[in-house]
Each structure stands twice: as C-alpha cells, then as structure tokens.
N, C-alpha and C positions, 0 to 999 in steps of 0.2 A: 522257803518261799521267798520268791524275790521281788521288794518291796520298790516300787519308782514312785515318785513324787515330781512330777511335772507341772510347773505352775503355766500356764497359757492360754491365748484366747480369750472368755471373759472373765476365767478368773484372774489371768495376768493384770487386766484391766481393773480388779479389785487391789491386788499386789500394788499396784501403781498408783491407788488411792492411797494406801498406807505406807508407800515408800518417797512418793513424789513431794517436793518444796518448790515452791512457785514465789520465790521473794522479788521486790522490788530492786530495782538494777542500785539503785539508791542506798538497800539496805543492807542487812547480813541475811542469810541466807533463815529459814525458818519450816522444819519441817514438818510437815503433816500427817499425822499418825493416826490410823486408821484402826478396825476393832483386829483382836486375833481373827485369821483365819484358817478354816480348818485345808488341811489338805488329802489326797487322797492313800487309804490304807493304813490308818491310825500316822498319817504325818500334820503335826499343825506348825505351820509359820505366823510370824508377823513380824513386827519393826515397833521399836520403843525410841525413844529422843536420848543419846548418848552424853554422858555429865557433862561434854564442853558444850551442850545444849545449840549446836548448829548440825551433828552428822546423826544419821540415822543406825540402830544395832539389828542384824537382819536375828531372829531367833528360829529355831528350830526343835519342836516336842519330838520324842519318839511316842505315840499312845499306846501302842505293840506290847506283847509280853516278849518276844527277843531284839537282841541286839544289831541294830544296821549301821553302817559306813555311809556317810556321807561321800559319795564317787566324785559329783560333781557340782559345782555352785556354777552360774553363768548370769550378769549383769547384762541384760541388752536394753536396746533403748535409749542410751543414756545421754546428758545431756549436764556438761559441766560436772563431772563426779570423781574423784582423787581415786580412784580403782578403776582397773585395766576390764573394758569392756567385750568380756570373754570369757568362755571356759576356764575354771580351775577344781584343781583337786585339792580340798581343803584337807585330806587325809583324817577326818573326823570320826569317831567309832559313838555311838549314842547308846546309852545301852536302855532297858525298859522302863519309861515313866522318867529319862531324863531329856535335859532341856538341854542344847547350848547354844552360845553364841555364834555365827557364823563368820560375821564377818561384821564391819563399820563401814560405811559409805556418810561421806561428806562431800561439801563441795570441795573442787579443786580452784575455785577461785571464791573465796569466803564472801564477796559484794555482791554475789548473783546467787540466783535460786539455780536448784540442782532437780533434777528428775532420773529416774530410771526403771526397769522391770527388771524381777527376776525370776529363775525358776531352776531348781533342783533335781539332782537324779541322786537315786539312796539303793545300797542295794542290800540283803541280807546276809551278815556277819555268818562266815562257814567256820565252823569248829572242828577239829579234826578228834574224829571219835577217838576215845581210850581203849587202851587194848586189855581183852578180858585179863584176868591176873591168870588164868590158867589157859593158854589158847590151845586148840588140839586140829589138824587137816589130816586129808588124806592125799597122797599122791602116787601113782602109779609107778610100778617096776620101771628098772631103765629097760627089757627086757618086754614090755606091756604082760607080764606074766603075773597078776597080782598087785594089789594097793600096799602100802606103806603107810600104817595110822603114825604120824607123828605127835608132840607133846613140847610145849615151849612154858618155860617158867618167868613170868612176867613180873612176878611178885619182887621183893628185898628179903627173902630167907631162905632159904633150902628146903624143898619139897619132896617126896615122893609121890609118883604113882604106886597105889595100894591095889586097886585092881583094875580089869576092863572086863565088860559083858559085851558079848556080841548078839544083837537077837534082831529077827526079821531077818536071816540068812539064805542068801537061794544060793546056789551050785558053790557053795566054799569048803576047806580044804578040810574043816572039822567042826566038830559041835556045836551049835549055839549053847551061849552060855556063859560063867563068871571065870576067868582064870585072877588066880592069885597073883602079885609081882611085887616087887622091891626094886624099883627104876628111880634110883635116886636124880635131881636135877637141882644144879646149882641155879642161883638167881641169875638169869637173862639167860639160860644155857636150853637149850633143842636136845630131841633126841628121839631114835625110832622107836619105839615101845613094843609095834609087832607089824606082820607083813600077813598078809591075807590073802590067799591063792584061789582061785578056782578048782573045784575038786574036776572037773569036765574042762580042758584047756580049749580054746576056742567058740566056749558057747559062754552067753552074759552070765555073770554074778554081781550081786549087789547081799548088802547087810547093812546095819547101823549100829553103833553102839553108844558107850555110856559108861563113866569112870570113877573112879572114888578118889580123893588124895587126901596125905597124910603130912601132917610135917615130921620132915628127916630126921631123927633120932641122935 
C-alpha cells in the first residue's frame, strides 16, 4: 500500500501553529510549539524546541505495522528560515512504531522571528520477495511441441529431485502418476527434470504436478 502524508490547507494552518515564531525584531527569535499532530494513514508529525532553544525539530511517527521512505519534505511559506524553501529528498526509511527526526529549521537571521509550513510525501518501502529454496516452472518446447518442467536449487547444499507426480493430465504423452528419479542439483544450479508432450499433437493439453526432494547423498 502506498502510504502519502500531505500536510495542507487547514491542517497546514495547524503545522504553522506548531512550527511558526513570531519574535520581536528586538529580540532572538522564540518558537512556538504546538500539540503533536496526527496526520493521515498512521503518519503523526509535530515540532519540539531544538537544545540551542531558538530552531524548531520537525518529527515524524510511522503508526503503520510496515516500513515507509520518507520521498519528500517541502518547507513553504517561509519567512526568515536557514533551510531552502523547497522540495527535498531527505532519503529516510521509518520503519514500524519508529520516530524520526526530519529536519531543524531555525532562523536565518537569529534577531527576528521565523515562520514556515510544511508538508510531507511518504511512500511504502518495497521489498523484494525471496525466492523459494526450491523454485520449479514450466516452459514450452522450442518446437511448441510440449512443456519442459524445470527445477532450480536456491538453497546452500546439494539437493535432489527424488520424485515428480503428474496428475489432473488431459491429452499427455503418458500416465498420470509418481515416477521415481535421482536429478542431482548443485546450490544455484537449473536443470530440466522432464519434458511433457501431448499424446494428440495439435489439440490442447494441460496437467499439474507436485515433487519430493531429498538431500544429495
């Protein structure tokens, strides 16, 4: 799922209660901090008073049970602020139930008050699946004359294929049923196991099957 967090409109107007300092031109700058607010799709932001107690810490919760990227932070609005008033890719990864920081905003001229809005884009952290320890496909003759069940060894040991059943068989070349085998496969290593023909060439066949392994002796 892909998760956005847009702060604007009146909730920006909130954002701006709890980011914005209104100091006197006289004094140092002092800024105003507002309660957490929640934002949308389990995202909460807010802003906390930074230890040199003049710049503001913008924060960011994940509430989610997965992990999202922070895509993009964007300060508009702004008004006296020591960060570039724009789009950035803070390149941040949050993962479930944490917090971070995003960024500091201060004044850029410490004797005046500072203001700004902000608003976020987040998007959902893609994982790239694992591959089964034991993958198996099927693909057709170079000849369209017949399937080719293949077998790839994903594992860190030496495997065999011990058997394959074929069952749910229309128009194939022989029996449904278990054949025996000894198809050794080294770790990372493919290989063809069996080839499945059509008993009737030209008319459809289809089957499915289903395999045992053994490790290599």
């Amino acid at each position: 799922m892909t998760l956005r967090a847009t702060i604007g409109g009146m909730a920006a107007c909130w954002l701006l209660a709890g980011c914005a300092a209104h100091a006197p031109a006289s004094g140092p700058a002092t800024p105003y901090h507002g309660p957490v607010m929640p934002g949308r799709e389990g995202v909460t932001t807010w802003t906390d008073r930074d230890v040199d107690g003049r710049s503001s810490n913008i924060h960011l919760r994940n509430n989610g049970d997965a992990p999202l990227r922070i895509t993009s932070v964007e300060l508009y609005n702004c008004v006296n602020v020591n960060q570039p008033c724009l789009p950035m890719d803070p390149r941040i990864t949050v993962g479930p139930g944490q917090q971070v920081t995003v960024m500091t905003v201060g004044p850029a001229d410490p004797q005046f008050g500072y203001s700004f809005q902000v608003r976020f884009h987040t998007d959902a952290v893609r994982t790239a699946r694992a591959p089964d320890p034991i993958e198996t496909w099927t693909e057709p003759e170079r000849n369209g004359d017949g399937f080719r069940i293949l077998f790839r060894n994903n594992t860190s040991v030496p495997i065999r294929i011990a058997s394959l059943e074929l069952y749910d068989c229309e128009n194939v070349n022989e029996e449904c049923g278990t054949t025996v085998l000894d198809v050794p496969l080294a770790p990372g290593q493919s290989a063809i196991v069996k080839t499945v023909r059509p008993r009737l060439p030209g008319y459809e066949s289809r089957f499915r099957y289903r395999f045992r392994t053994a490790r290599a002796s």
